[in-house]
C-alpha positions in Angstrom: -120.5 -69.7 9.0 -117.4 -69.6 10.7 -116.5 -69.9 14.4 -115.6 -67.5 16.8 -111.9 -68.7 17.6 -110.3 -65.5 19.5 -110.3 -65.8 23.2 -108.5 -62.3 24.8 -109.5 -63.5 28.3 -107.5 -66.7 28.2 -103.6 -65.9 29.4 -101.5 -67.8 26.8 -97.8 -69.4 27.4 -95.5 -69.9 24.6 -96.4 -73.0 22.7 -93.7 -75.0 20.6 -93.0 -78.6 19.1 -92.6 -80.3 21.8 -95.6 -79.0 23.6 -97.7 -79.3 21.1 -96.4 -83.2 20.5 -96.6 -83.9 24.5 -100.7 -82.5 23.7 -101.0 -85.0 21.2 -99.6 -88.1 23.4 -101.8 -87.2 26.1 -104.5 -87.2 23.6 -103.7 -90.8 22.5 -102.2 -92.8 25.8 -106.1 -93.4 27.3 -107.6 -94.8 24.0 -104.4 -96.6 23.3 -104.9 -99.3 26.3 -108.1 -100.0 24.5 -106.1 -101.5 21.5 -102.7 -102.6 23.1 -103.8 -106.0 24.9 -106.6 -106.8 22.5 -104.1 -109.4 20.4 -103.7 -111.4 24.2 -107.5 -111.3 25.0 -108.0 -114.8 24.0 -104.6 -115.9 26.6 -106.3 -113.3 29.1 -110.0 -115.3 29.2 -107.9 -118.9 29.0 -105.8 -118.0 32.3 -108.5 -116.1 34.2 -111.2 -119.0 33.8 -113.7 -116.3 32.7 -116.1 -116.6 29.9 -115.8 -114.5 27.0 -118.3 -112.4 27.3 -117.2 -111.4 30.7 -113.3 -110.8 29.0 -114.7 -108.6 26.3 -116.4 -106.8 29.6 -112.9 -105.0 29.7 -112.9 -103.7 26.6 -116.5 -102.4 27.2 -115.2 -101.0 31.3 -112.1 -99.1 29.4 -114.6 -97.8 27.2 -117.2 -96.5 29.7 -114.7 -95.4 31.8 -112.9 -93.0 29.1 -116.2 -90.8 28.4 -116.4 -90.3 32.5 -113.5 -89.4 32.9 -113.5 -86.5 30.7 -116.8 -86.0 32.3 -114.9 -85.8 35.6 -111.3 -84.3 34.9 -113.2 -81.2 32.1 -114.6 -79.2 34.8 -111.8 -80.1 37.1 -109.7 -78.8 34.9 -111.4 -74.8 34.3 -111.6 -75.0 38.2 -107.9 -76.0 39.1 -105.9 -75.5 35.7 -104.9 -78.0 33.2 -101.4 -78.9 34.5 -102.3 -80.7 37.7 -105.4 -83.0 36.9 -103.1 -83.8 34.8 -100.3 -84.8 36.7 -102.7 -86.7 38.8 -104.6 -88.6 36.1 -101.3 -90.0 34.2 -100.1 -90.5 37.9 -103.5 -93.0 38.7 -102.8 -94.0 35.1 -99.4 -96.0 36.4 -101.1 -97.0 39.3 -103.8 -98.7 37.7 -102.1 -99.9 34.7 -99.5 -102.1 37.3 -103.1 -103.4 39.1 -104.4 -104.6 36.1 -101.1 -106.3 35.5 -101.5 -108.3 38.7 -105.7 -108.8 38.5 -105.8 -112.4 40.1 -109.4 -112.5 38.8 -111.4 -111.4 36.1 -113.9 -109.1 38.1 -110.6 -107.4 39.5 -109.5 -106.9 36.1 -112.8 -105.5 34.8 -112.8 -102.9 37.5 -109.3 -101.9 37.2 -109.9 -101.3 33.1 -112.5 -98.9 34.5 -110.6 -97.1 36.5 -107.8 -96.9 34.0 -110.5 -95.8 31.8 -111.1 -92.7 33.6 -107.4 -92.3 33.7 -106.8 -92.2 30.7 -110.0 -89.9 29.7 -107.9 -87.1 31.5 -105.5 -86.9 29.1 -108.1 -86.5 26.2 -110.1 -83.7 27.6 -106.9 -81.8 29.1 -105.0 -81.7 25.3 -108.1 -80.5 24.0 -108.7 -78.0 26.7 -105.4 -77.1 26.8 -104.9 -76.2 23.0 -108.1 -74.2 23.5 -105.9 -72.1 25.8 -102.9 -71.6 23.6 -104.0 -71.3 20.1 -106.8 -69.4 18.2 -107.8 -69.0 14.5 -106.3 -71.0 12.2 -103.6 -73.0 14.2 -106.3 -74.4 16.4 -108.7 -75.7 13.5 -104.9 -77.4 12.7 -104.5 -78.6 16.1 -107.8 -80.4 15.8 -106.9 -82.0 13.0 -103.1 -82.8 14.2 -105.8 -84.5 17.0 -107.6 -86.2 14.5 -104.3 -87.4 12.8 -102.7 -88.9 15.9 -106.3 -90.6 16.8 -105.9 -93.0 13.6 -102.2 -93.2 14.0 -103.0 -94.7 17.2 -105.7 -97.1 15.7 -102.7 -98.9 13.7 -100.1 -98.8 16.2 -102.1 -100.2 19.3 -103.2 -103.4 17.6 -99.5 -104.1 16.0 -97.6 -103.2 18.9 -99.7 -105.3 21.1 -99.6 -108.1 18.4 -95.5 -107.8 18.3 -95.4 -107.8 21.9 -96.9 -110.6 22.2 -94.8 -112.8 20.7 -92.1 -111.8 23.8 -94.4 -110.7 26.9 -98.2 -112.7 28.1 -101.0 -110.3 28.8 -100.0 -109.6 32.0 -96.5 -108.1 30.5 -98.6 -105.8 28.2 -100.2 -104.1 30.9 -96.8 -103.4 32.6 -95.5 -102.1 29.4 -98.6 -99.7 29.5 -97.8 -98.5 33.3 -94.0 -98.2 31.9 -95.2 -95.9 29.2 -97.6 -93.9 31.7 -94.6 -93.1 33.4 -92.2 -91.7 30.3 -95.5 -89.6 29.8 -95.5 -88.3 33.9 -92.1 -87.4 33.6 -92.7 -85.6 30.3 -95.8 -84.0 31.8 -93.8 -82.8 35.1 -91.0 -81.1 32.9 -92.8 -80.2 29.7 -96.5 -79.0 30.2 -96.3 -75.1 31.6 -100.2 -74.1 33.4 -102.0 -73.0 30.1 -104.7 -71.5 31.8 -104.1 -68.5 33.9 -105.8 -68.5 37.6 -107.7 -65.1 36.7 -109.4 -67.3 33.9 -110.5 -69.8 36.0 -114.1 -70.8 37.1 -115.4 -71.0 40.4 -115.4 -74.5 42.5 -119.0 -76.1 43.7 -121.4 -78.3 41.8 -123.7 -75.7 41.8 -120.7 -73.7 39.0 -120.2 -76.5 36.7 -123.8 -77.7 36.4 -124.5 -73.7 35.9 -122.0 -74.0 33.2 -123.3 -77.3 31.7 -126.3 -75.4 31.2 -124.8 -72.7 29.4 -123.3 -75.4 27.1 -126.5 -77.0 26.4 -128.6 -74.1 25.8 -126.4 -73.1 22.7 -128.1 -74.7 20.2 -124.5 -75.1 18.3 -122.4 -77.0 20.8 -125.6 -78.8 20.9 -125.8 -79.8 17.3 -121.9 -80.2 17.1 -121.6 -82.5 20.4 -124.7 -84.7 19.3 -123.5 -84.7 15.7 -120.1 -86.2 16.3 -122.1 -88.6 18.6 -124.1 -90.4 16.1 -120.8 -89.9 13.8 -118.9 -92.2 16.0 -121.9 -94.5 17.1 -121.2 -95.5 13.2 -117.4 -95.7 13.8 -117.7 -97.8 16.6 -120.0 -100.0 14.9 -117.6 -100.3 12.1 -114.6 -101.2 14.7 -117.0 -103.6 16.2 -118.4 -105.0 13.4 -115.5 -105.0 10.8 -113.6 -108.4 11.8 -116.2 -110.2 11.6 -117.2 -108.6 8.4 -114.1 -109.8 6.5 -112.9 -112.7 8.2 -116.1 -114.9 8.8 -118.3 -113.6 5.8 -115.6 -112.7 2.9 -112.5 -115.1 4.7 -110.0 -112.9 4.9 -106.8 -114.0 6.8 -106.0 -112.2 10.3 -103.2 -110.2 8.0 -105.6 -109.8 5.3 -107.4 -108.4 8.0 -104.7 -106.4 9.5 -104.0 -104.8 6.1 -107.9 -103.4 5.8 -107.4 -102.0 9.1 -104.3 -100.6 8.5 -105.7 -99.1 5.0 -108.7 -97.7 7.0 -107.0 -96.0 9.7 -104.2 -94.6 6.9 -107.1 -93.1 5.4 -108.5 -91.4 8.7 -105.1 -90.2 9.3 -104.7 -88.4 5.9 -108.5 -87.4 5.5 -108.2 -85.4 9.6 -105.5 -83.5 8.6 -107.1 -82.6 5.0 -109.8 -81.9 6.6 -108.1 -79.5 9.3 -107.0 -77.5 6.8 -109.7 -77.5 5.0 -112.0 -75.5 7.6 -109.4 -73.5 8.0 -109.3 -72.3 4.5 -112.8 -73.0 3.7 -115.8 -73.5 5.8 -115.7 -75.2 9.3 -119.5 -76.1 9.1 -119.2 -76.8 5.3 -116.2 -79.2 5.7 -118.5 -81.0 8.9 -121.2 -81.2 5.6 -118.6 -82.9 3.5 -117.4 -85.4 6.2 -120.9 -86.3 6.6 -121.5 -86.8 3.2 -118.6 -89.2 3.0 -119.5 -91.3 5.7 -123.2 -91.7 4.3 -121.8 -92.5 1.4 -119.5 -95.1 3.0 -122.3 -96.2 5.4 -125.0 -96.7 2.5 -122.4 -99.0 0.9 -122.5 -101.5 3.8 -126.6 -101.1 4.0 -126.4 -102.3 0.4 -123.7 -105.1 1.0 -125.9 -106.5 3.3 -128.9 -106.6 1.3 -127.7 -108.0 -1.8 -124.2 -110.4 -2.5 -121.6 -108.0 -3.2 -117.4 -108.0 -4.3 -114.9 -107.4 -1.6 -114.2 -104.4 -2.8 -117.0 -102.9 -2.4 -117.5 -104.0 1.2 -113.2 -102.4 1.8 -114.2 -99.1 -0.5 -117.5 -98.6 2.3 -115.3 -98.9 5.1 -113.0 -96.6 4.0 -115.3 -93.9 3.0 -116.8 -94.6 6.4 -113.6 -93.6 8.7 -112.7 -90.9 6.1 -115.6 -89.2 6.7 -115.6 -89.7 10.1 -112.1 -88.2 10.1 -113.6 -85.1 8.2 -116.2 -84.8 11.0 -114.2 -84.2 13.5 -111.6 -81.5 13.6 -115.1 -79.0 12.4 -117.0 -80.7 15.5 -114.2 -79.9 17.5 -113.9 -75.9 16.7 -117.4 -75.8 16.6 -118.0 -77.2 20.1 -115.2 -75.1 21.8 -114.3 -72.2 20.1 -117.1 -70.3 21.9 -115.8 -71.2 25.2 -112.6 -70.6 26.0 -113.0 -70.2 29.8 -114.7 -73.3 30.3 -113.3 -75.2 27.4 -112.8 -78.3 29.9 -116.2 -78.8 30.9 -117.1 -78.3 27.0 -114.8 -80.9 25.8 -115.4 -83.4 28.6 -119.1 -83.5 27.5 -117.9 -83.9 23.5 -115.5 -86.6 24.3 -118.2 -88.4 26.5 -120.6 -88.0 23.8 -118.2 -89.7 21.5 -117.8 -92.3 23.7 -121.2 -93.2 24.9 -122.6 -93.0 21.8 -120.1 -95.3 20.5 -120.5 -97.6 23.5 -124.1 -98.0 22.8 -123.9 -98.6 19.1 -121.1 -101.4 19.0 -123.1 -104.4 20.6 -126.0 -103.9 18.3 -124.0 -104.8 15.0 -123.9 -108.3 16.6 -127.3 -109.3 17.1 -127.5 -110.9 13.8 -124.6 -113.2 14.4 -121.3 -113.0 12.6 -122.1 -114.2 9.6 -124.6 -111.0 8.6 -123.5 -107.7 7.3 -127.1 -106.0 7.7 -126.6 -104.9 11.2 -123.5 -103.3 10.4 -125.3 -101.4 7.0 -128.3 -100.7 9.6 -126.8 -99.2 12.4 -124.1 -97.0 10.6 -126.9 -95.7 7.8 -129.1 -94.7 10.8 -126.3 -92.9 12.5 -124.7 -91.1 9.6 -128.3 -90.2 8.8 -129.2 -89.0 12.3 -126.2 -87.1 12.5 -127.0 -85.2 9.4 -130.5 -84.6 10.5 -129.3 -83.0 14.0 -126.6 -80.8 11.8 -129.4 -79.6 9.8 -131.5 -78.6 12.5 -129.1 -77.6 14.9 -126.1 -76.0 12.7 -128.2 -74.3 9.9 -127.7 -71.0 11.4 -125.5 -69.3 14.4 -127.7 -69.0 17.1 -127.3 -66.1 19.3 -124.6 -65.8 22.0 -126.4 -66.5 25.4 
């Protein structure tokens, strides 16, 4: 089965290099404030007085706060075009960024992470919305990918960059580099991102049009399958991004570098295996490749299950997690197509409820790997198995066949 990826209604502009590459920032600057700070937490709780759980609460407010605001800016976006939610999300982005940089409390902070949360969710829904607009057939299964690339790229540099940056700037400095680099990205945005979506291709305004629309979405039993697949497949990634420190450093000792150098390996290997697989549902299948990926990741996720039930190597334990984001990786540029190629008028509303998905699902399947402690690999094995598996079982039921256009 292949997807239906022409879309004659949809006015096009002219799309080169550097608007394709200012797609793939926008794509990247919300989840990157998840990562950037993370080295400085521990500095963060110290100055701020606040117990830790309450610190890692910013984490978890950045988190909710980038799948609603996909929620909010996707439908925004069909209504009023992609340039201008835009312009106003990196805009709040700056804003919010230079807030958190001056949070006298800990409660201030936490709601300030939320709101740049939903900044930042803007600029994931509006590159995938927008790339609906200007590509078709093959060049946007490889845009999904390119997404998929830039995602892990992000996953190495966020954590280094905030880890080098420490060593010159506290935590508060971090957060004003972040509001510095909102601003590159504005400025960028106001000279560099054309309207992609034509006003006779846009959707009417009311609550009573986007929840019509939702409807639509949900009564396709393919964006269905696809939006709830990639859920469970990134409830397991979470878990492993969650779970994975604790994994190697307070059951098999790794050093913070040792660490580091998993992570890096990992994300390298989600970087390479998005792209492969963007090419490969291009040439190939875009349902088979979302087969492979979650093949992959069972494969991967059964390998922790089994670590946690019986003494294993290291290696095995790195090998697991590898084949864990890989597949993950695979997943998604096929999700992607899947969930929007159908729906190139209201391609905002359909990838705000695929990136929330993503999100929540993720958000929910992260504390859960801890209930054992840190010293237990089962959870981990557990919650990814059951994910991986659940996934597969909604992409058998859901994806086996094309169900008919409503």
């Amino acid at each position: 089965m292949t997807a239906s990826l022409t879309s004659p209604s949809v006015s096009r502009v002219r799309v080169g290099r550097p608007l394709a590459t200012l797609l793939l920032v926008l794509t990247v600057f919300g989840p990157i404030s998840m990562d950037l700070y993370l080295p400085a937490l521990p500095a963060l709780t110290s100055e701020l007085g606040a117990a830790t759980s309450l610190a890692q609460l910013t984490v978890t407010a950045c988190l909710i706060g980038l799948a609603a605001g996909q929620l909010i800016a996707g439908p925004l976006s069909d209504r009023f075009g992609r340039r201008g939610p835009a312009l106003i999300g990196v805009a709040a982005y700056i804003v919010v960024s230079a807030l958190c940089a001056v949070s006298p409390t800990i409660e201030i902070l936490v709601a300030a992470r939320l709101v740049q949360g939903l900044a930042g969710g803007v600029g994931i829904v509006i590159a995938q919305a927008a790339g609906r607009d200007v590509y078709e057939g093959g060049r946007l299964i490889r845009f999904y990918g390119r997404l998929t690339v830039i995602g892990g790229f992000a996953a190495i540099v966020g954590p280094l960059l905030g880890g080098a940056l420490t060593a010159v700037l506290d935590w508060r400095g971090l957060f004003v580099v972040l509001a510095v680099i909102g601003a590159v990205i504005l400025l960028w945005v106001a000279v560099g991102f054309p309207e992609t979506l034509g006003r006779d291709a846009r959707t009417a305004a009311g609550f009573a049009v986007i929840g019509r629309d939702i409807r639509l979405l949900l009564s396709d039993r393919r964006f269905v399958g696809a939006v709830v697949a990639q859920g469970f497949v990134y409830a397991a990634l979470f878990a492993y991004l969650s779970g994975a420190t604790y994994v190697l450093q307070d059951v098999y000792g790794l050093s913070p570098q040792g660490y580091a150098l998993a992570f890096g390996l990992n994300s390298a290997g989600f970087m390479v295996f998005g792209y492969l697989a963007g090419r490969l549902s291009e040439r190939w299948s875009v349902t088979g490749t979302l087969i492979v990926g979650l093949v992959v990741a069972g494969v991967g996720a059964a390998g922790l299950l089994f670590a946690g039930l019986t003494a294993v190597p290291l290696a095995v334990v790195i090998v697991s997690l590898f084949l864990l984001a890989a597949g993950t990786a695979i997943t998604s540029p096929p999700s992607t197509t899947l969930a929007l190629a159908d729906y190139p008028q209201i391609a905002g509303t359909a990838s705000s409820l695929l990136g929330a998905a993503r999100f929540a699902f993720g958000g929910v399947a992260a504390p859960i790997v801890g209930v054992a402690g840190s010293l237990s690999i089962l959870p981990l094995g557990v919650v990814t198995t059951v994910s991986i598996a659940l996934a597969a079982v909604v992409a058998t039921v859901f994806l086996a066949r094309r169900s008919a256009r409503p």
